[in-house]
FIMAR-357093 format. One record per residue (C-alpha): residue number from 1; residue in one letter; x, y, z. Coordinates in Angstrom, 1 decimal. Example, Ala and Ser with C-alpha at 12.3 -4.5 7.8 and 13.67 -1.06 7.14 Angstrom:
2
+------+-------+--------+--------+--------+
| rodo | kekol |     px |     py |     pz |
+------+-------+--------+--------+--------+
|    1 |     A |   12.3 |   -4.5 |    7.8 |
|    2 |     S |   13.7 |   -1.1 |    7.1 |
+------+-------+--------+--------+--------+
This chain:
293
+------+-------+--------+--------+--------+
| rodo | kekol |     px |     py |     pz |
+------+-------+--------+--------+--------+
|    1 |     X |   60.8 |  -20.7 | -105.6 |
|    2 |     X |   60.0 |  -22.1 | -109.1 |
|    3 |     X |   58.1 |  -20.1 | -110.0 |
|    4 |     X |   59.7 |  -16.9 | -108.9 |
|    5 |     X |   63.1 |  -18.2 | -110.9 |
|    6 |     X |   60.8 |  -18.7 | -113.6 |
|    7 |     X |   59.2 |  -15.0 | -113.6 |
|    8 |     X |   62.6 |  -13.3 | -113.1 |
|    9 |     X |   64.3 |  -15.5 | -116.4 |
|   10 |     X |   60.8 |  -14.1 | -118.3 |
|   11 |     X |   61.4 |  -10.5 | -117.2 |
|   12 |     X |   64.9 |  -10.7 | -118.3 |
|   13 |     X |   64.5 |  -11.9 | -121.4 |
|   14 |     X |   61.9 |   -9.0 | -121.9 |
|   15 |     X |   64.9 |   -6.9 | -120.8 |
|   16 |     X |   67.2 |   -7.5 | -123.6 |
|   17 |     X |   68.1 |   -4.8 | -125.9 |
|   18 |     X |   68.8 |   -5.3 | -129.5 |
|   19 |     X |   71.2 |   -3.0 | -130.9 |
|   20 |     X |   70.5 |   -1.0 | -133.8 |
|   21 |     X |   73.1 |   -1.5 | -137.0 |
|   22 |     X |   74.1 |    2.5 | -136.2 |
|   23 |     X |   74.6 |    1.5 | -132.4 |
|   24 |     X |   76.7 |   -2.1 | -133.3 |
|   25 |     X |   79.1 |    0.3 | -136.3 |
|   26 |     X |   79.4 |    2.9 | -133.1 |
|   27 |     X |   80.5 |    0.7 | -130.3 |
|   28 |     X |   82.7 |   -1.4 | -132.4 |
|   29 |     X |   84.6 |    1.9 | -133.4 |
|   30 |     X |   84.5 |    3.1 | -130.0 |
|   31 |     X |   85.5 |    0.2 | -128.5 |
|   32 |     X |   88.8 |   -0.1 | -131.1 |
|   33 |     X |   89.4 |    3.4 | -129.9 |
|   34 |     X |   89.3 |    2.6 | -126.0 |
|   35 |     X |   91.9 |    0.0 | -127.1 |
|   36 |     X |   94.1 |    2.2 | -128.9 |
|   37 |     X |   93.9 |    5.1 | -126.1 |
|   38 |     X |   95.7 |    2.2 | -123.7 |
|   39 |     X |   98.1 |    1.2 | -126.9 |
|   40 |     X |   98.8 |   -2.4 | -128.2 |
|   41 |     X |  102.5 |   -3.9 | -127.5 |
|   42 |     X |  101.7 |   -5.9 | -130.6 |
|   43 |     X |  100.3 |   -5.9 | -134.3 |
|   44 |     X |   99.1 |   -9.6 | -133.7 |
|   45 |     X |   97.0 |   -7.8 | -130.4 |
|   46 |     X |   95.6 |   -5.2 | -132.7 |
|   47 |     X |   94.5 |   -8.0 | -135.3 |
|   48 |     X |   92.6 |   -9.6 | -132.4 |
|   49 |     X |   90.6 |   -6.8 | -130.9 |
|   50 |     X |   90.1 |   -6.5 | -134.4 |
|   51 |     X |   88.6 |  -10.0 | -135.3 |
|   52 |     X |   86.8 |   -9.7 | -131.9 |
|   53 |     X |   84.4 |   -6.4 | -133.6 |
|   54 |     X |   84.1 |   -7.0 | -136.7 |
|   55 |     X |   81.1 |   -9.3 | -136.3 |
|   56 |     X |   79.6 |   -6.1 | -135.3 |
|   57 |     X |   81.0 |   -3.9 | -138.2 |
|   58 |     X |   79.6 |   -6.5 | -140.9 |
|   59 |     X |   76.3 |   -7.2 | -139.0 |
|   60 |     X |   75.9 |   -2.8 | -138.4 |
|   61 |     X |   77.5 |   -1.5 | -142.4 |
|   62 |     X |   75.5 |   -4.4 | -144.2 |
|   63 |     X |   72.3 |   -2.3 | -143.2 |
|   64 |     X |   73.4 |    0.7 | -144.7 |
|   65 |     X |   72.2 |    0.2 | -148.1 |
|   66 |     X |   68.6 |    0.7 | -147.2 |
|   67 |     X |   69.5 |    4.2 | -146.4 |
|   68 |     X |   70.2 |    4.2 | -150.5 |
|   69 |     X |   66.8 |    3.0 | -151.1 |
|   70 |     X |   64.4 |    6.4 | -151.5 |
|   71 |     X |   61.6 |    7.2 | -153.4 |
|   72 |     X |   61.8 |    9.2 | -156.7 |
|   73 |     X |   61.4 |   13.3 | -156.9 |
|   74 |     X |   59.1 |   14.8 | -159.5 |
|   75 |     X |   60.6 |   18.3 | -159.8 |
|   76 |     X |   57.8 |   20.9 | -160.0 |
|   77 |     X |   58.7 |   22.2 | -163.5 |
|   78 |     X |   55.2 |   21.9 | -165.3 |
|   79 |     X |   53.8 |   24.2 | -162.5 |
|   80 |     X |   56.4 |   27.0 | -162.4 |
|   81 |     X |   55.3 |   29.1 | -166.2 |
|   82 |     X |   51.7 |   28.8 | -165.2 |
|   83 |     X |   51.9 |   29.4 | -161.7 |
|   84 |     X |   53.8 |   32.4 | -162.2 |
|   85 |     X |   51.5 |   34.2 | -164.7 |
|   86 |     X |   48.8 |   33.5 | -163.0 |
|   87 |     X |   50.1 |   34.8 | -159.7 |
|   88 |     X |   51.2 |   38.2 | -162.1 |
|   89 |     X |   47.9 |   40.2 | -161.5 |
|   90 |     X |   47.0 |   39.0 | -158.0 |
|   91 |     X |   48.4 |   41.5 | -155.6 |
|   92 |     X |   50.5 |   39.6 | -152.9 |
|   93 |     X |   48.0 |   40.7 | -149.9 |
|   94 |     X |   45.2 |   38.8 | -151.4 |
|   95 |     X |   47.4 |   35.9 | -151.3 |
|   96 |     X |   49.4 |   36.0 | -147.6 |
|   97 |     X |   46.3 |   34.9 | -145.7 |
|   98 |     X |   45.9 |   31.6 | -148.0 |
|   99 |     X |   46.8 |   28.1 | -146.3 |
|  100 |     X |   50.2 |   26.7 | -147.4 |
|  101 |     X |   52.2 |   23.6 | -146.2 |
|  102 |     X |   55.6 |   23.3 | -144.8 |
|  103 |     X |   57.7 |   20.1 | -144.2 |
|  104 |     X |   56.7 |   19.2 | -140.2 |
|  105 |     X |   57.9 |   21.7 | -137.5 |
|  106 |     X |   59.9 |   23.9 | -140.3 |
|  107 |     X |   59.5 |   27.6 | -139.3 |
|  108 |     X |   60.7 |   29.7 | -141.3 |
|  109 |     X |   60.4 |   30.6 | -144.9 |
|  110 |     X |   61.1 |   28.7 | -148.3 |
|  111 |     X |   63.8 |   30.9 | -148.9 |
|  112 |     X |   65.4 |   30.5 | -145.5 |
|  113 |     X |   64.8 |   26.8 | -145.4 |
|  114 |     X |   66.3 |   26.3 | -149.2 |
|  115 |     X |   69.3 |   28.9 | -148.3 |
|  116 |     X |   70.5 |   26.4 | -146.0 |
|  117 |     X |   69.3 |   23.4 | -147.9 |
|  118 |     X |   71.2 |   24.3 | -151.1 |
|  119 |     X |   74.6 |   24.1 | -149.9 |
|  120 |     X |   74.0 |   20.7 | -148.1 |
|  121 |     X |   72.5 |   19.2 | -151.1 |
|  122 |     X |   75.6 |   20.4 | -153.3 |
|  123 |     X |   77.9 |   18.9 | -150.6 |
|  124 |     X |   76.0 |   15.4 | -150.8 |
|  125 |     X |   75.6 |   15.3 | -154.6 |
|  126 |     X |   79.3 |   14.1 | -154.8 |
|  127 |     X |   79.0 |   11.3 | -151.4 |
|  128 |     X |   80.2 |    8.5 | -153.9 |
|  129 |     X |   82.9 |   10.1 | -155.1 |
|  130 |     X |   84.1 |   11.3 | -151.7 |
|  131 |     X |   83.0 |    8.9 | -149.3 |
|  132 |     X |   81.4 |    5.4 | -150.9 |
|  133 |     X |   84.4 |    4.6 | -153.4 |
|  134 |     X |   87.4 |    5.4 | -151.0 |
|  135 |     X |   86.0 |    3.3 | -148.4 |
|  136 |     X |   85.4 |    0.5 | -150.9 |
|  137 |     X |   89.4 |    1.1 | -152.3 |
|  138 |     X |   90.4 |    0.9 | -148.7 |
|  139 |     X |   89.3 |   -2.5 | -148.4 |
|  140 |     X |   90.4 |   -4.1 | -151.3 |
|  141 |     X |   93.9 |   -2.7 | -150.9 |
|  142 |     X |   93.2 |   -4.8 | -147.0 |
|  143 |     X |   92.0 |   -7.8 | -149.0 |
|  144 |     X |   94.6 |   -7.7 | -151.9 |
|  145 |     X |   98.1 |   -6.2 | -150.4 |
|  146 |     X |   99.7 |   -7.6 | -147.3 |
|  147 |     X |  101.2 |   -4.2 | -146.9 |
|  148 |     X |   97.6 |   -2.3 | -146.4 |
|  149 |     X |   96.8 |   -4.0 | -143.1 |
|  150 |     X |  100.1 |   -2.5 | -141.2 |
|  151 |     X |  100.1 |    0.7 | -143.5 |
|  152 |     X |  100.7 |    3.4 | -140.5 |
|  153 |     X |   98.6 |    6.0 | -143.0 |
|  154 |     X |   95.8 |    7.3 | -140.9 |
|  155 |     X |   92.2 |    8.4 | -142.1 |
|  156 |     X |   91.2 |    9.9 | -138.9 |
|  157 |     X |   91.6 |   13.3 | -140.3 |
|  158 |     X |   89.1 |   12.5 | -143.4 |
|  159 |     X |   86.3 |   11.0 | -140.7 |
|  160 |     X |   86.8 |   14.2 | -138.6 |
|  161 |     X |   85.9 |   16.5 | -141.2 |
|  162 |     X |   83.0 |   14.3 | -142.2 |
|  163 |     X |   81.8 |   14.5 | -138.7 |
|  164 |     X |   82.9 |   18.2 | -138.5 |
|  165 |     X |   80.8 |   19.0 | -141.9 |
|  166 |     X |   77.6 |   16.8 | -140.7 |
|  167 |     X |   77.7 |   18.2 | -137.1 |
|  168 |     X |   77.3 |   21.8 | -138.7 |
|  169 |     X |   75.0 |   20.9 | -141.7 |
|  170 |     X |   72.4 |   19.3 | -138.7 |
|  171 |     X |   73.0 |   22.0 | -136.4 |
|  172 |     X |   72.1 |   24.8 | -139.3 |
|  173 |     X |   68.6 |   22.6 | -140.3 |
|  174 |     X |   67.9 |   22.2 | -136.9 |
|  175 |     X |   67.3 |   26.3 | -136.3 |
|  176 |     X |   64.8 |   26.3 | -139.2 |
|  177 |     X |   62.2 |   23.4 | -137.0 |
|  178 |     X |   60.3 |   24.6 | -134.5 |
|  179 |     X |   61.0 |   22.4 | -131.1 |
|  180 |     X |   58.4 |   20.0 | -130.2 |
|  181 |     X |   56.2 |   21.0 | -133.6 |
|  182 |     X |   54.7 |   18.9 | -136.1 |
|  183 |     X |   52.7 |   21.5 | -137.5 |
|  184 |     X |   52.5 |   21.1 | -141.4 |
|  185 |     X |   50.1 |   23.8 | -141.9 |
|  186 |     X |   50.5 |   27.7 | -142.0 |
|  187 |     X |   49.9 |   30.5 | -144.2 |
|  188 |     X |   51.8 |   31.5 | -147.5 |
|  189 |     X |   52.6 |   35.0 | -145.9 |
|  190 |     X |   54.6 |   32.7 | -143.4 |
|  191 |     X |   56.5 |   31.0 | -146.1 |
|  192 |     X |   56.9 |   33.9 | -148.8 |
|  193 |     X |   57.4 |   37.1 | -148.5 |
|  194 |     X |   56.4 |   38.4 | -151.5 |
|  195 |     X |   54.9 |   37.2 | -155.0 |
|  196 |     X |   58.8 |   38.0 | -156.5 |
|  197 |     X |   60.4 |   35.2 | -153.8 |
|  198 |     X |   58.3 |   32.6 | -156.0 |
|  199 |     X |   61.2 |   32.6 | -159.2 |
|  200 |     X |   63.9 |   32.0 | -156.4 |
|  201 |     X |   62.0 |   29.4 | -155.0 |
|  202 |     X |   61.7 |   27.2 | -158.3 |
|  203 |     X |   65.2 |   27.5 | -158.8 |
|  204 |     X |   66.5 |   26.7 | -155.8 |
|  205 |     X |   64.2 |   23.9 | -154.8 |
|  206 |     X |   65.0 |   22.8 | -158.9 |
|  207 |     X |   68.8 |   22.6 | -157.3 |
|  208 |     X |   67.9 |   20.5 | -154.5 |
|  209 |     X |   66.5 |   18.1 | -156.5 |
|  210 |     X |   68.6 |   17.7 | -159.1 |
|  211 |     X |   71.6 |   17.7 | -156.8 |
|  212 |     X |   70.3 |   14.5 | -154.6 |
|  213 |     X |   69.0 |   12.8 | -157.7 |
|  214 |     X |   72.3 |   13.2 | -159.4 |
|  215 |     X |   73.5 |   10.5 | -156.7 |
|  216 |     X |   73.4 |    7.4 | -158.2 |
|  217 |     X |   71.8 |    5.5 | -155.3 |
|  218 |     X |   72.0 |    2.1 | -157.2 |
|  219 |     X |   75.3 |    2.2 | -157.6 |
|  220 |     X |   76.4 |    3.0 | -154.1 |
|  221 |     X |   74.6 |    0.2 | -153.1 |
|  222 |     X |   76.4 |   -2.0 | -155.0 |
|  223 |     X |   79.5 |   -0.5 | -153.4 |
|  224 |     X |   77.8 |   -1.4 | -149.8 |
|  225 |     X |   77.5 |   -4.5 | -151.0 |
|  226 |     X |   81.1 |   -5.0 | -152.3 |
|  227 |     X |   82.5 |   -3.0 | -149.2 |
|  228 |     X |   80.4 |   -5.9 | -146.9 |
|  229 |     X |   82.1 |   -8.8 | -149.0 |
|  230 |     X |   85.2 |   -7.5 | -148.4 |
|  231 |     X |   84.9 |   -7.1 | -144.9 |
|  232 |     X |   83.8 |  -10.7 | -144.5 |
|  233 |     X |   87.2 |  -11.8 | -146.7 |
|  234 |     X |   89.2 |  -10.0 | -144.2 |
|  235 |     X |   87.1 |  -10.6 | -141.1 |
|  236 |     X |   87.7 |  -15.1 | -142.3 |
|  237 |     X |   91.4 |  -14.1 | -143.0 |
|  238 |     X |   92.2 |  -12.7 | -139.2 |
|  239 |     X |   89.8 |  -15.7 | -138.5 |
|  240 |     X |   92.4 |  -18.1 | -140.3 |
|  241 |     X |   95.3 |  -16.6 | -138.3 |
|  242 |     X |   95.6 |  -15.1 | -134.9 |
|  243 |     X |   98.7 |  -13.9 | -135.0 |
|  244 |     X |   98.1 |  -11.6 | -138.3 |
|  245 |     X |   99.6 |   -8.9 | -138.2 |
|  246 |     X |   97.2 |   -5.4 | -138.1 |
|  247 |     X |   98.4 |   -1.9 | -137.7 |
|  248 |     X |   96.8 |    0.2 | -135.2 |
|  249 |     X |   95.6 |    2.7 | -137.7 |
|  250 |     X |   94.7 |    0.2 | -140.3 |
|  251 |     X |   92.4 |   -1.7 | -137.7 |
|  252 |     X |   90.8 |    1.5 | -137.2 |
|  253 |     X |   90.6 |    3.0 | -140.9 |
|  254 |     X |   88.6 |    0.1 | -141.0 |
|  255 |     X |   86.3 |    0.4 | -137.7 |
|  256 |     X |   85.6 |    4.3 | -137.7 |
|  257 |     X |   85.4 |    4.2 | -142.0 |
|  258 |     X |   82.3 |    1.8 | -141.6 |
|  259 |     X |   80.6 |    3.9 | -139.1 |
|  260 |     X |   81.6 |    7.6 | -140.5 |
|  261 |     X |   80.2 |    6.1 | -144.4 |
|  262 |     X |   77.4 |    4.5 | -142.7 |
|  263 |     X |   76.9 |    8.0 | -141.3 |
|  264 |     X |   77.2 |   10.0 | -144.4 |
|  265 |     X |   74.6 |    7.8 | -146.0 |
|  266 |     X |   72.6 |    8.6 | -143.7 |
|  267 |     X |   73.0 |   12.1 | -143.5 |
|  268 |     X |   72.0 |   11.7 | -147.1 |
|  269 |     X |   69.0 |    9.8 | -146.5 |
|  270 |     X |   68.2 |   12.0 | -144.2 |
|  271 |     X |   68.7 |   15.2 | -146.6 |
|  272 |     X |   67.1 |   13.8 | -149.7 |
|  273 |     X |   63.6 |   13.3 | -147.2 |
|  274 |     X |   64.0 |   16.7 | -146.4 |
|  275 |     X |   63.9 |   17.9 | -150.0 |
|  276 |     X |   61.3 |   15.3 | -150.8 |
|  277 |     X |   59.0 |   17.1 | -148.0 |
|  278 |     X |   60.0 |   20.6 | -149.3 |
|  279 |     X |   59.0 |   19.8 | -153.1 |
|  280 |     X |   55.7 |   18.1 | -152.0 |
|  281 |     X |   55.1 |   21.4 | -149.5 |
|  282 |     X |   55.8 |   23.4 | -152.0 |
|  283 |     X |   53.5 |   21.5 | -154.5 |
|  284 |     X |   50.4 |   21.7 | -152.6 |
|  285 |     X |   50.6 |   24.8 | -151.2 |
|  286 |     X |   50.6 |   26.2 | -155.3 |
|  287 |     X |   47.7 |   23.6 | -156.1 |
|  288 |     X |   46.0 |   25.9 | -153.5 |
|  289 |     X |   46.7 |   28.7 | -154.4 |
|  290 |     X |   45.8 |   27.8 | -157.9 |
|  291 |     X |   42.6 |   27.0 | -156.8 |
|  292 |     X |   41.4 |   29.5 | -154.4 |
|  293 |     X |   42.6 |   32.2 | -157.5 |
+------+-------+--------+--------+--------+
């Protein structure tokens, strides 16, 4: 019987699931919002379901900041005038059959990749100024004015959009991948149409780059950092006093803001890979081209 105990504590203990920061910021917001849905009589019971998560919003937004820490872009700019001339007087069907490299899965052109990849990248170029710094003001009016934490001013409207605008960004890249591919490898007549397409291409992909490196990734995760302290000033303040009171909406400003930024840097981690992957694609498949010519 020992024994048997003894295996079954072993296999649960194998059983247990970590949570992932993204999964600890989600359920803490969704569980605030289960709360709300049935209401609170009180703002002393809103301060309490709010104490009781916010282990799991400083533990899941503290995380955040490695999404912040990405490698540098070397823009291709010493290739383009060369490149360029040289592809002048080679006639564009001598070149379609040459190998050229795409970011894994991608299936489409450069054009039609950067054509959606643009706009994103002009949208994220401006996260601190949109997202980061009025998260970060939110708190500190929490930590500094009384009045903040039963403000009835709801954000919910701002996260929407955010969700509304990343939904739509994700669902447009996702067309241009191939399902179930991680094929890297393919032809340039797959990726450019003609020799012309080549100009557009430096441009654009010029854009990409200098909009995600205009993001000063330092400095936001300062603001992660600050934004964390804060939280653990107000998470030892509802520790201090139970019956403190906490609006509804404030409790979840707080909740669904962690989550929705922690989000956003992602989606910008996840953007500024993308154009990493392009620019190096891009790269080699010239440095080919260069040398089969």
């Amino acid at each position: 019987m020992l024994c048997r105990v003894t295996l079954l504590n072993h296999l649960t203990m194998k059983l247990t699931y970590t949570l992932t920061p993204e999964e600890k910021l989600r359920y803490a917001s969704e569980s605030l919002n289960d709360a709300i849905t049935k209401g609170f009589s009180t703002l002393s019971e809103a301060a309490a379901k709010l104490k009781g998560i916010m282990p799991g919003i400083i533990q899941g937004f503290s995380a955040t900041k490695e999404a912040v820490v990405l490698p540098d872009i070397v823009p291709l700019d010493k290739y383009q005038k060369a490149f360029l001339s040289e592809i002048e007087s080679v006639p564009y069907t001598e070149l379609r059959e040459l190998r050229a490299f795409v970011p894994e899965g991608v299936s489409v052109t450069y054009l039609e990749y950067l054509k959606t990849l643009v706009p994103v990248t002009t949208y994220l170029k401006d996260i601190q100024r949109d997202v980061t710094s009025p998260y970060l003001f939110l708190l500190a009016q929490m930590v500094s004015d009384v009045n903040a934490n039963i403000s009835t001013k709801s954000e919910q409207a701002t996260y929407e959009k955010l969700k509304s605008i990343r939904d739509e960004a994700y669902a447009s890249l996702a067309k241009l991948y191939e399902k179930n591919s991680y094929k890297a490898v393919t032809k340039v007549g797959a990726v450019v149409e003609r020799n012309a397409d080549w100009k557009d291409i430096f441009t654009q992909l010029k854009s990409c780059v200098i909009n995600v490196e205009s993001v000063n990734r330092e400095s936001i995760a300062r603001q992660v950092k600050q934004c964390t302290d804060y939280l653990e000033i107000i998470y030892q303040n509802l520790s201090k006093d139970n019956a403190k009171s906490t609006s509804q909406e404030a409790a979840q400003n707080l909740a669904a803001g962690a989550y929705e930024v922690a989000q956003q840097l992602q989606f910008f981690s996840t953007t500024y890979y993308r154009v990493l992957a392009l620019n190096g694609s891009v790269k080699n498949t010239i440095e080919h081209i260069q040398k089969s010519i």
